[in-house]
N, C-alpha and C positions, 0 to 999 in steps of 0.2 A: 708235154713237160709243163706247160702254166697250167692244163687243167691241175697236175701236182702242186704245182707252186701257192694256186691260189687256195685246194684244199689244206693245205698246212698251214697256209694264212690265219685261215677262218678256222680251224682246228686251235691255234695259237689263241685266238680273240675270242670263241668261245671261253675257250679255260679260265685267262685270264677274268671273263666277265663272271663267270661264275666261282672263282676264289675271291674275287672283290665285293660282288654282291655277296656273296656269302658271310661276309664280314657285318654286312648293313641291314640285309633283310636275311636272317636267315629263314631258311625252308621256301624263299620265295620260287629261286630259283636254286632247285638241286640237281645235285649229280652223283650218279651211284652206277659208276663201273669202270673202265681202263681204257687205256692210250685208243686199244681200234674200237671199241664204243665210243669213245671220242671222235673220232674221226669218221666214223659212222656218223655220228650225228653229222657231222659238220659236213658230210655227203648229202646226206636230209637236207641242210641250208642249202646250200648250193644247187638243188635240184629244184628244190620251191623258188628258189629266189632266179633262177633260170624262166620258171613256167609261170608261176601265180604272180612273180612282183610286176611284170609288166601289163598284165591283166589288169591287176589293182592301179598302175600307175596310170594306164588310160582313165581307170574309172573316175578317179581321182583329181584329173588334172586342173580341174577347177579350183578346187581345196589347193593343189599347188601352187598358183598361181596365186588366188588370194590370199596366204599364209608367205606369199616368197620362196618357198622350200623351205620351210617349216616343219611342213605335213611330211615332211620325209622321213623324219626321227619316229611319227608315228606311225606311216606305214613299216619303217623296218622293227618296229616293236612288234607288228602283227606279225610279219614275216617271223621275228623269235618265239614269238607264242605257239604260230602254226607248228613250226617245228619242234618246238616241245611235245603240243600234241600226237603229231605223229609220231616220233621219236619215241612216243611213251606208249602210245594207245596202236600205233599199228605194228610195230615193231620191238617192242619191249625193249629200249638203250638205254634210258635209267634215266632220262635227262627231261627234266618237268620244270613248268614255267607256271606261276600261279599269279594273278593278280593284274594288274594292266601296269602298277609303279615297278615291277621288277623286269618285266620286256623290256620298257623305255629306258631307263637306267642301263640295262644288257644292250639293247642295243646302241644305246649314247657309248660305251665303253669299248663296244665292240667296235665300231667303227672307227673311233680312236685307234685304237691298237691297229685294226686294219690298214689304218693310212699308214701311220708312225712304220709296220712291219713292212709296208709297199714301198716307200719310199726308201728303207734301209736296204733293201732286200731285191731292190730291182733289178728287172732281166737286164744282161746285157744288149738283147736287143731290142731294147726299147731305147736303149743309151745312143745306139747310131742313127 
């Protein structure tokens, strides 16, 4: 049920980031298909961000460390990038990420939204 929970999450805060960036950078980050290619993608996040972000977070942890968690905005950009890529190049989902200002920006919003949606939206047992 939370793996549900948190795919819809992250389903939500992709959308969102990419109808917002859409506004500011368009073609940065596009999207060209429906609710389950959405959510396909947002299956894509969640697998990478399962296997590679902790890969990357070891590798990194210097950069953490010096930066204060800083560096976190920009490894979750790479993580939005990767998944464009795959999303686009191994899977054909329609959801393409161009550039390194339109990751950062997606994921600054996506996270946003992420927390704001966790915190409205929380399991009741996390509340006991």
């Amino acid at each position: 049920m939370r793996f549900l929970f948190r795919l819809l999450i992250n389903a939500v805060a992709l959308w969102v980031a990419i109808r917002v960036l859409g506004l500011y950078l368009p073609g940065e980050i596009a999207f060209n298909g429906g609710w389950l290619n959405l959510l396909l993608v947002a299956l894509v996040f969640g697998i990478l961000n399962a296997i590679v972000r902790p890969i990357l977070a070891i590798l990194t942890c210097p950069l953490q460390i010096l930066t204060l968690g800083l560096f976190t905005l920009v490894l979750n950009a790479i993580m939005l990038w990767l998944t464009g890529y795959v999303s686009s190049n191994m899977f054909d989902l329609g959801f393409q990420v161009h550039g390194f200002l339109a990751p950062l920006l997606g994921a600054l919003v996506m996270s946003i939204v992420s927390v704001v949606l966790s915190i409205f939206l929380r399991d009741n047992r996390e509340q006991r």
